[in-house]
ZAMI-925172 format. One record per residue (C-alpha): residue number from 1; z, y, x. Coordinates in pm, 1 decimal. Layout:
+------+----------+----------+----------+
: resi :        w :        v :        u :
+------+----------+----------+----------+
:  NUM :        Z :        Y :        X :
...
+------+----------+----------+----------+
***
This chain:
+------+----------+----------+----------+
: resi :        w :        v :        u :
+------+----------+----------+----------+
:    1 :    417.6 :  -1278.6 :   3285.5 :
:    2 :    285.1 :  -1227.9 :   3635.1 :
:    3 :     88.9 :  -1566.3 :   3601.4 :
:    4 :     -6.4 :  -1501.5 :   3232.4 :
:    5 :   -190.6 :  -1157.4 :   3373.3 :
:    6 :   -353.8 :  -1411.8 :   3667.4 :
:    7 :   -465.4 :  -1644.1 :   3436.9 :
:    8 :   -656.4 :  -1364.9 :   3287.6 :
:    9 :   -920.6 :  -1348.8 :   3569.5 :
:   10 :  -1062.4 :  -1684.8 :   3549.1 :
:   11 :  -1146.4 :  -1600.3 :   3211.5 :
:   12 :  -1550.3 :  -1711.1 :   3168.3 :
:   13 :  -1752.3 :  -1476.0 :   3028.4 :
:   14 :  -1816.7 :  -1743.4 :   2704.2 :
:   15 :  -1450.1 :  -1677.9 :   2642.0 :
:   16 :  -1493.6 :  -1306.1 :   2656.1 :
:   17 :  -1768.3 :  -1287.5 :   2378.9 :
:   18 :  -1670.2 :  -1101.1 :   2092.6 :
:   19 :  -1746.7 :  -1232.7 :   1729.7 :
:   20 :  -2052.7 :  -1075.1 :   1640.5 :
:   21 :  -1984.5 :  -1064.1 :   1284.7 :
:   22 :  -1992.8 :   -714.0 :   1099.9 :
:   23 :  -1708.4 :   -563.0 :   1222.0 :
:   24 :  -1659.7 :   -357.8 :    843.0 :
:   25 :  -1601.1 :   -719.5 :    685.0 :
:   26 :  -1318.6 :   -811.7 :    949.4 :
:   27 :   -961.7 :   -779.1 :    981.0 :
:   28 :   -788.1 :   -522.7 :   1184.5 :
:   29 :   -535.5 :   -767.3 :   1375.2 :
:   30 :   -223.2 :   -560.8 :   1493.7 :
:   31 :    -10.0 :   -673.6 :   1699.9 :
:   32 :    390.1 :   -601.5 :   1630.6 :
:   33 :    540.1 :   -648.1 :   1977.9 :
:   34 :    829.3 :   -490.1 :   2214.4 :
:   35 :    984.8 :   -766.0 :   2482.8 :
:   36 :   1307.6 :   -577.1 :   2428.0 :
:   37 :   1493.1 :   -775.8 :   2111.6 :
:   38 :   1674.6 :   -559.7 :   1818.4 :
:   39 :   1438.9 :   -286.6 :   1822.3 :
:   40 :   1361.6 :   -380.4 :   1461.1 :
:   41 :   1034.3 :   -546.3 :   1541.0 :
:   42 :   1015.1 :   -846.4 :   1284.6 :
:   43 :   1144.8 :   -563.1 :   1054.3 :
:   44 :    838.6 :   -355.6 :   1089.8 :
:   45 :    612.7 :   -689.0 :   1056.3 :
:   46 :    752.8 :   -792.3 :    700.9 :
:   47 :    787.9 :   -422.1 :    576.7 :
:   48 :    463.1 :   -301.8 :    679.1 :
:   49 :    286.5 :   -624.7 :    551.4 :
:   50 :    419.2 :   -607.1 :    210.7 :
:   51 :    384.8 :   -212.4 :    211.1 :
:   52 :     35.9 :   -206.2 :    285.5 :
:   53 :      0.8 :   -509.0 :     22.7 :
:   54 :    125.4 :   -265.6 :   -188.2 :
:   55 :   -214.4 :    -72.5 :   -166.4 :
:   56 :   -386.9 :   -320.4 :   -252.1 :
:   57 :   -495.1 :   -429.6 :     78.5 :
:   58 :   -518.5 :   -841.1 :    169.1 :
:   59 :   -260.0 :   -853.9 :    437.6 :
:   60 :   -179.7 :  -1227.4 :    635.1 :
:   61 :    125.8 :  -1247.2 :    839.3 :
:   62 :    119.4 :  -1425.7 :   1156.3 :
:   63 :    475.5 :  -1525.6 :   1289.5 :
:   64 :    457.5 :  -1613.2 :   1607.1 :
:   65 :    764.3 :  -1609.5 :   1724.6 :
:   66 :    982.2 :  -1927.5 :   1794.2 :
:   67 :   1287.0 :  -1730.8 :   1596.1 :
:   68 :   1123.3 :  -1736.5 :   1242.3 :
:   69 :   1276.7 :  -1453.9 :   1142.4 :
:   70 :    937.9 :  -1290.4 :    991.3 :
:   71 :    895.2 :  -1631.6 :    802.3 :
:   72 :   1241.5 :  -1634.5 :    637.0 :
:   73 :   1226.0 :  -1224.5 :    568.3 :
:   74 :    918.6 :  -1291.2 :    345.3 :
:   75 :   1105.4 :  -1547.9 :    121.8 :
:   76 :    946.9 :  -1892.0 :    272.4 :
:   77 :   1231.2 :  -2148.4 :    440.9 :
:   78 :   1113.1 :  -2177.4 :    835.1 :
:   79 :   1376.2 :  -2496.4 :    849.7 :
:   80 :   1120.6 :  -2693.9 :    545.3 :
:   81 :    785.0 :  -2605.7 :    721.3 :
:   82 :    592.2 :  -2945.1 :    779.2 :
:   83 :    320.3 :  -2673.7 :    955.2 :
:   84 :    374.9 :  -2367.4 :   1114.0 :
:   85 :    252.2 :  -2161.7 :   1361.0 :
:   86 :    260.4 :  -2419.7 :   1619.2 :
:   87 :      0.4 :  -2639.7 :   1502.9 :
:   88 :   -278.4 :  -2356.0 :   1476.6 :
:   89 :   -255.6 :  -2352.0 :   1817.0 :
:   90 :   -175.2 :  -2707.6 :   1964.4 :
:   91 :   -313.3 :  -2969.8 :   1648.6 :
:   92 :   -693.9 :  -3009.4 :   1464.2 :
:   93 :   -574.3 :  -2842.3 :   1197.8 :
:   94 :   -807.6 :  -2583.1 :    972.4 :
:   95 :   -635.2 :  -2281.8 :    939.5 :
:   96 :   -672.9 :  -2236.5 :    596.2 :
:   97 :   -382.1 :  -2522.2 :    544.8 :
:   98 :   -137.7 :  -2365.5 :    742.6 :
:   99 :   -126.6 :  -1993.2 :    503.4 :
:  100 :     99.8 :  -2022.2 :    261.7 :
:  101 :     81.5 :  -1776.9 :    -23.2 :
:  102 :    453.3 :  -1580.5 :     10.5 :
:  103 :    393.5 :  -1450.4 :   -330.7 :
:  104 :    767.1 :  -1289.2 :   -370.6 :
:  105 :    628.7 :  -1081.1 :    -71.4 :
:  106 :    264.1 :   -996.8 :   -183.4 :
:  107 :     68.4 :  -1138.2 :    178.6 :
:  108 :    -17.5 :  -1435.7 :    301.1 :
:  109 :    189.3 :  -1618.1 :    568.5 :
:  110 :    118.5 :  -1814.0 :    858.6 :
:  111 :    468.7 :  -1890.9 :    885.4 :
:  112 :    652.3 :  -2007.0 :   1227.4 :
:  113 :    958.5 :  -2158.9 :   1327.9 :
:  114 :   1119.2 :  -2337.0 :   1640.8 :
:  115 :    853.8 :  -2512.4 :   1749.2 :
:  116 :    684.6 :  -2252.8 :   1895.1 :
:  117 :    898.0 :  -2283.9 :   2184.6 :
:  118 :    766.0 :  -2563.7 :   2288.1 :
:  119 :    368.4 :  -2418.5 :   2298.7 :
:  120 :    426.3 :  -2237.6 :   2577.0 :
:  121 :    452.5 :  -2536.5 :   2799.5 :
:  122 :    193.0 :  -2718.6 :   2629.2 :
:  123 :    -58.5 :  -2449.3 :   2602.9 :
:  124 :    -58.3 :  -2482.8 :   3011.9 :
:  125 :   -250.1 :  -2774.1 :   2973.0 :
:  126 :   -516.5 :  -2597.9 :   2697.4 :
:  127 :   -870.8 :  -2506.7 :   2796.1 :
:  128 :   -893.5 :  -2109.6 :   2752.0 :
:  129 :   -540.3 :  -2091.5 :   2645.2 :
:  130 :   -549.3 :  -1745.1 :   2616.4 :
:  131 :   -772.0 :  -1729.2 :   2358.4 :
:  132 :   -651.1 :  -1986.9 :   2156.6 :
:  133 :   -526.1 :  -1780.7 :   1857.1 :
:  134 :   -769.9 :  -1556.2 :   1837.6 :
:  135 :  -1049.7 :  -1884.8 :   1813.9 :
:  136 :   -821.0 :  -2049.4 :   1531.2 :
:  137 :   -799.1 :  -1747.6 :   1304.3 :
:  138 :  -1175.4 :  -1652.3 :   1328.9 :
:  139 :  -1246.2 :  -1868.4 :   1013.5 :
:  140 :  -1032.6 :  -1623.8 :    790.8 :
:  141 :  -1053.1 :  -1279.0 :    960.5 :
:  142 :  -1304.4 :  -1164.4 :    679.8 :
:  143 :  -1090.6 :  -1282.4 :    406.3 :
:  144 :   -811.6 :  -1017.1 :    473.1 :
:  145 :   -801.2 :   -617.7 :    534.1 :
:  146 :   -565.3 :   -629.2 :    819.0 :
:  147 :   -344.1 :   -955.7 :   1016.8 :
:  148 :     -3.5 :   -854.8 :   1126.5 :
:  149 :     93.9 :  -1075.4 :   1455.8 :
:  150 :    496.1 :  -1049.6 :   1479.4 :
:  151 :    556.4 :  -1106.9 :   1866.6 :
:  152 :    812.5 :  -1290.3 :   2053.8 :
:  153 :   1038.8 :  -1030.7 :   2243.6 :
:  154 :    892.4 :  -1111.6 :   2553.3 :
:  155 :    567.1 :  -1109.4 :   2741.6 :
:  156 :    480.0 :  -1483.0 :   2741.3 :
:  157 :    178.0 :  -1655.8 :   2681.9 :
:  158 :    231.0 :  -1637.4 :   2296.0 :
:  159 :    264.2 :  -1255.5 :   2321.3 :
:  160 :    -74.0 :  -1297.7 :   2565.5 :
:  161 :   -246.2 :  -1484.7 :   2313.8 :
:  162 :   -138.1 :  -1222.4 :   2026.1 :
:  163 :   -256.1 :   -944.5 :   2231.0 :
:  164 :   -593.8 :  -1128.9 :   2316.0 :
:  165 :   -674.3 :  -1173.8 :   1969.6 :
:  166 :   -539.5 :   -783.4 :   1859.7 :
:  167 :   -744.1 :   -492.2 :   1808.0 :
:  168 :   -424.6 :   -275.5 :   1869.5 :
:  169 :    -97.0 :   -285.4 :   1973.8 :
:  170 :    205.3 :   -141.5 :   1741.7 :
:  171 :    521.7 :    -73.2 :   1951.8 :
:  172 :    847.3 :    -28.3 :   1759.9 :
:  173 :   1127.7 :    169.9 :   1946.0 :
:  174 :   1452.4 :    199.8 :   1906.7 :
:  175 :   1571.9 :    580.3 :   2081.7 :
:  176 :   1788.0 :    454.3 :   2359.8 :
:  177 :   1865.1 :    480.6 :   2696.8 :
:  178 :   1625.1 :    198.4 :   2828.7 :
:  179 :   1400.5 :    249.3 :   2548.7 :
:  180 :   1170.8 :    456.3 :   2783.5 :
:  181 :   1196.3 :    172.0 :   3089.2 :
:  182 :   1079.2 :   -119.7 :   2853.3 :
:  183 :    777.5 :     42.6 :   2755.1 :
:  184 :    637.2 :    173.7 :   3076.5 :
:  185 :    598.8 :   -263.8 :   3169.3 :
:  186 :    488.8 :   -284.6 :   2764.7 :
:  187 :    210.8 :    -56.5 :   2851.2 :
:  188 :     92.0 :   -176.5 :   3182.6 :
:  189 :     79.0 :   -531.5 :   3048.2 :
:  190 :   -175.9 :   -371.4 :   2771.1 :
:  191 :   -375.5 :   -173.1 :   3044.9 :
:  192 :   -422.2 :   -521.1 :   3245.5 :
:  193 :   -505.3 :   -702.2 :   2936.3 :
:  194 :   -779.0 :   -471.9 :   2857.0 :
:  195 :   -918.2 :   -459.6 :   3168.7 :
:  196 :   -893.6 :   -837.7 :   3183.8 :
:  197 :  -1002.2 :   -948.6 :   2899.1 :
:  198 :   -972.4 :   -751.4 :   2534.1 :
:  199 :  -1157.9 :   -408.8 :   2623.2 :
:  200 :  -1108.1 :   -302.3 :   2259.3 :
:  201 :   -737.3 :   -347.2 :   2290.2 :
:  202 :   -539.7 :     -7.1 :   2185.4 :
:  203 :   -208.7 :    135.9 :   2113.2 :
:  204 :   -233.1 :    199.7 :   1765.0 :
:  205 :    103.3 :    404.9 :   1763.3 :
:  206 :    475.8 :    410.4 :   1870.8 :
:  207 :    733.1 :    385.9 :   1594.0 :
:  208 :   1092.9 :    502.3 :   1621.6 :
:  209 :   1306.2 :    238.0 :   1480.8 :
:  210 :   1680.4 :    256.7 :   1358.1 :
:  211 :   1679.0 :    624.4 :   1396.1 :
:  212 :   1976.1 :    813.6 :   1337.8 :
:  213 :   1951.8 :   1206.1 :   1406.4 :
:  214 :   2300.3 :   1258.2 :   1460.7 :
:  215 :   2310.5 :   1079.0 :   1784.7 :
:  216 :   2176.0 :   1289.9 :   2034.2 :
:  217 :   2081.0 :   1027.3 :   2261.7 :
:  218 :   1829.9 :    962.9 :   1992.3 :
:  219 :   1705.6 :   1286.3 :   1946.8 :
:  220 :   1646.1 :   1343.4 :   2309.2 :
:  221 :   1463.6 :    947.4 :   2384.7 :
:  222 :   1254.9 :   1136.1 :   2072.5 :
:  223 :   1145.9 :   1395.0 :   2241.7 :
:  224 :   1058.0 :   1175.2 :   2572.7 :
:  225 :    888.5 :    986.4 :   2379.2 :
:  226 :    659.7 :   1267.9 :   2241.9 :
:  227 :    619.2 :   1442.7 :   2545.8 :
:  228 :    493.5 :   1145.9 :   2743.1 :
:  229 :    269.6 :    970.9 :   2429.4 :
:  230 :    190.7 :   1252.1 :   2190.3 :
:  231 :     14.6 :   1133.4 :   1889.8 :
:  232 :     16.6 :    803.8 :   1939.6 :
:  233 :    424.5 :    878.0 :   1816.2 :
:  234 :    403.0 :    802.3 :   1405.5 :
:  235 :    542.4 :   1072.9 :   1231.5 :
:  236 :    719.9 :    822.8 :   1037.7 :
:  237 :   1104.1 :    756.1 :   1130.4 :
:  238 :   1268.8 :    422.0 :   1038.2 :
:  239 :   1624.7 :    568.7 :    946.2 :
:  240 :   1897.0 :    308.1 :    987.1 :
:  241 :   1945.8 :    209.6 :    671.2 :
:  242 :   2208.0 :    -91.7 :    441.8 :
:  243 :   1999.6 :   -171.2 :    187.7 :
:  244 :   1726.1 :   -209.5 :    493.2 :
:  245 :   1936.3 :   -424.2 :    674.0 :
:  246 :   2062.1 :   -642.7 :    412.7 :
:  247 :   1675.6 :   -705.4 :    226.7 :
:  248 :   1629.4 :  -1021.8 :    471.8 :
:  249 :   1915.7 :  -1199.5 :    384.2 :
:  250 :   1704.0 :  -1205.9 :      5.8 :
:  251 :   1424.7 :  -1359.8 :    139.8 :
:  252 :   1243.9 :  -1020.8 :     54.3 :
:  253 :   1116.1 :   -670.3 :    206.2 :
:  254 :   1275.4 :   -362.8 :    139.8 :
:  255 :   1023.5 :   -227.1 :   -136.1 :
:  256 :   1093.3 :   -563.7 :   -351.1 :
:  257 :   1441.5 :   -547.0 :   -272.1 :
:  258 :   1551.3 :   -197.2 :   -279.6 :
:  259 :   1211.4 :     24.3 :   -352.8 :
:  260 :   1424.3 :    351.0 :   -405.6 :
:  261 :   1577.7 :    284.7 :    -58.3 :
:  262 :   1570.0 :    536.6 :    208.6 :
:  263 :   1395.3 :    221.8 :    440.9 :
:  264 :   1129.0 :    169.0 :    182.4 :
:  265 :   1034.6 :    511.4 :    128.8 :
:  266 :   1047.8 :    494.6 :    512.1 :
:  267 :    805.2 :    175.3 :    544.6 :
:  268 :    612.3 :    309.1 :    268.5 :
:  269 :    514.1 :    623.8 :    451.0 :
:  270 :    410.6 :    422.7 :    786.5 :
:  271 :    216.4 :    232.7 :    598.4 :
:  272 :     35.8 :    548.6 :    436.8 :
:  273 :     21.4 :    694.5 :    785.4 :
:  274 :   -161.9 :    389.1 :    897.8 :
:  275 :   -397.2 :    406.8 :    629.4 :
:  276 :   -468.1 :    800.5 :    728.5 :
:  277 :   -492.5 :    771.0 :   1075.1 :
:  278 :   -766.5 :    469.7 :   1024.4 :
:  279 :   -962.7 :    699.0 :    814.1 :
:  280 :   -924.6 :   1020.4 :   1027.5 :
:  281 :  -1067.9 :    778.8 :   1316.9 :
:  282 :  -1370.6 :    627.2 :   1076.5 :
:  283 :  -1450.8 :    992.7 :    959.2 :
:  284 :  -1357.3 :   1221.7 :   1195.7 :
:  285 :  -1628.9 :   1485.6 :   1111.1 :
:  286 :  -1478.7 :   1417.2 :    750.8 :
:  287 :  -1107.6 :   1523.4 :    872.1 :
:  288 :  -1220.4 :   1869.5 :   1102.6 :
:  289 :  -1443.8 :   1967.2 :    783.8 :
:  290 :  -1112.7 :   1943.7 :    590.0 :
:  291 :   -910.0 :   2111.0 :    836.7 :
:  292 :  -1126.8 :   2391.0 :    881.2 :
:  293 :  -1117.9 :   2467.9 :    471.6 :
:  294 :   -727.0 :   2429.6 :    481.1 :
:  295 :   -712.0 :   2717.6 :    774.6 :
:  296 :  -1009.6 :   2939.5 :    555.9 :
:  297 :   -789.7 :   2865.0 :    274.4 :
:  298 :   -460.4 :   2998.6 :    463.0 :
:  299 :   -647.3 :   3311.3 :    572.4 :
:  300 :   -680.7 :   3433.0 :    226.2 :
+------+----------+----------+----------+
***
């Protein structure tokens, strides 16, 4: 990764200009990423894709990671791709012929497989390599409401690409012992990357994954984690859940698999906290103005 952050100076600045097209008609791309594996990552991706779908938002998927996982979890075969992933960023080919339409799901999907783990290695010998996914999905960025990047768990040049093209950065944790250690090099990476390259770049939240309150171990990473990031914790917990952990297996999320599930509800409230935290951002004279008429409210 040490090379991926060098790369990032030689950057020119035509590389650095930002798409000047009305920000209000774009995308938000998030970025799904931890380089630790099993912290419930491609989880997160599918779920919170198909629960924002839900609301009626135009969501596109973007697995881009070699494992496919996020590809087979929204019902679409990653071994019977004849495009994936892989050719947005190494082949001619128009974006718009590499979405496929996971309709059991409710998104689109820019599905990936295997071959991915091959465009590391080949991207070294691409012209502004580190924006290469984030010139290949221009084309569509005002067709959806938000583009959901599931990372490889690790910070290679795939994860550098995701995080060029990203407007923020959602960090799924699991509360364990190195929980805390993983992040502090997640978070650096992010700070060089902005400073490098993506200015905009932000940590849209932390979300505490496979949560289970009687471990205490869990319940005291939980309170690191709030002491040292605050807000930027969701409120939401992911509860460890079966029905959450068998919905893949189907080919499906949790809310078309099991919608009265305790790891829909779950995914269903992160996505609603999502939504909320957006809007308190957008309209922040909005929120105080309702605050203040809650606490007059209380008074009486």
């Amino acid at each position: 990764m040490t090379r991926c952050i060098t790369w990032l100076h030689n950057i020119s600045l035509e590389q650095k200009l930002i798409n000047d097209m009305d920000k209000d008609t774009m995308a938000r791309i998030i970025a799904i990423t931890n380089q630790k594996g099993g912290v419930g990552k491609t989880t997160t991706c599918v779920n919170l894709a198909a629960s924002l779908a839900a609301t009626n938002r135009k969501v596109l998927l973007i697995d881009f990671d070699p494992q496919g996982n996020a590809t087979m979890g929204s019902g679409v075969d990653k071994h019977a791709l004849e495009l994936s992933s892989y050719h947005l960023l190494l082949e001619d080919v128009p974006v718009e012929q590499l979405i496929v339409d996971a309709e059991a799901a409710g998104y689109h999907l820019l599905p990936g497989n295997s071959d991915l783990t091959a465009a590391e290695v080949q991207l070294m010998q691409v012209e502004a390599r580190e924006t290469r996914l984030q010139q290949r999905i221009a084309p569509v960025r005002d067709k959806y409401d938000y583009v959901l990047i599931d990372c490889p768990p690790s910070l290679n040049m795939l994860t550098l690409n995701a995080l060029t093209a990203a407007d923020a950065v959602f960090i799924p944790i699991q509360c364990e012992y190195y929980a805390l250690e993983g992040l502090s090099a997640l978070v650096e990476t992010i700070e060089q990357i902005r400073e490098a390259i993506n200015p905009d770049l932000e940590i849209e939240g932390l979300l505490r994954t496979m949560y289970d309150a009687r471990n205490n171990l869990a319940n005291e990473v939980s309170e690191q984690l709030l002491e040292h990031f605050g807000d930027k914790v969701y409120r939401t917990i992911i509860p460890r859940n079966v029905r959450l952990a068998e919905a893949p297996s189907f080919g499906a999320p949790i809310i078309k698999y099991d919608r009265t599930s305790r790891g829909a509800i779950a995914y269903l409230a992160l996505a609603g906290e999502l939504l909320r935290r957006e809007h308190e951002r957008e309209q922040p004279e909005t929120v105080e103005n309702d605050d203040a008429c809650s606490d007059a409210s209380s008074s009486h």
